[in-house]
C-alpha positions in Angstrom: 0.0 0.0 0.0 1.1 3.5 -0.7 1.2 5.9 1.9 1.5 9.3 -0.4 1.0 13.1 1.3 0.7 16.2 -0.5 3.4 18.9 -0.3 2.9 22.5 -1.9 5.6 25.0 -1.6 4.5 28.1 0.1 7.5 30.3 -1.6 7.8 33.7 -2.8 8.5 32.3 -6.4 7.1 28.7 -6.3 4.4 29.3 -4.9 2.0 26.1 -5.3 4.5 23.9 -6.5 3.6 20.5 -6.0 4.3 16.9 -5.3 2.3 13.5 -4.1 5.4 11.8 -1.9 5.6 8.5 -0.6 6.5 8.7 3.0 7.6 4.5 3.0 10.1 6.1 1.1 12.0 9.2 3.2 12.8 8.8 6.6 11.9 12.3 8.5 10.9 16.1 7.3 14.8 16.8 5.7 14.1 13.9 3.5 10.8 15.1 2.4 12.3 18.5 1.5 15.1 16.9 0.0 12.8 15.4 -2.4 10.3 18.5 -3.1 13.4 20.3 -4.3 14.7 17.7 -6.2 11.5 18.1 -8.0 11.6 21.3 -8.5 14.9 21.4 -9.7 14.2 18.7 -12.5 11.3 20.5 -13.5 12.8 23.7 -13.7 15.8 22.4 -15.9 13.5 20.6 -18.3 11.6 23.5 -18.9 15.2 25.7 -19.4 14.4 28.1 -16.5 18.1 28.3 -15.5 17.9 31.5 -13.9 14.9 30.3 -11.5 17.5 26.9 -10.6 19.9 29.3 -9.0 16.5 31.1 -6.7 16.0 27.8 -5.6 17.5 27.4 -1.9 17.1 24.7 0.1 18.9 25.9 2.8 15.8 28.3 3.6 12.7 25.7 3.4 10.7 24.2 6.4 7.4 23.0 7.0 5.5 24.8 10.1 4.7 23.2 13.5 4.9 19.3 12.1 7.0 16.5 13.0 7.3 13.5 10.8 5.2 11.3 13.3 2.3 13.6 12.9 2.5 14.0 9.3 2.9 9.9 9.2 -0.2 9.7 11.2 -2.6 11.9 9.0 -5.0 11.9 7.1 -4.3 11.4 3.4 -6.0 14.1 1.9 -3.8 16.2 4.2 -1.8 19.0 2.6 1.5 20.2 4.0 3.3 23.5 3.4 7.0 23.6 2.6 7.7 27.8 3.5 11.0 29.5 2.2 10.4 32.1 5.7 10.3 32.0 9.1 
């Protein structure tokens, strides 16, 4: 069985960027970040935004007040925010 969440970036210039990820498959939050980016990136470089690749910090994203048990534990129709601020 899959266990897939929805992540959206909440960023000033990906804003609503999007990605179904299999949490059987990362192991906490970094990992889930790791992967959103990753995204992004590839979709970014297919489409020949170069410019927008180097915008793209990792270093800056976080998701607000949730810890991988509770996001684990919801429900799947959930949707989680990945911010670029505080």
């Amino acid at each position: 069985m899959v266990n897939m969440r929805k992540f959206v970036l909440s960023h000033k210039l990906f804003w609503g960027f999007s990605r179904m990820i299999d949490l059987d498959e990362v192991e906490g939050i970094d990992e889930i970040i790791k992967q959103i980016h990753q995204a992004l990136i590839a979709y970014l470089e297919k489409e020949e935004l170069g410019v927008l690749v180097e915008k793209a910090d990792i270093d800056k994203l976080h998701i607000h007040d949730e810890t991988f048990g509770n996001i684990l534990l919801s429900q799947e129709d959930k949707v989680f925010y990945i911010c670029d601020h505080v």
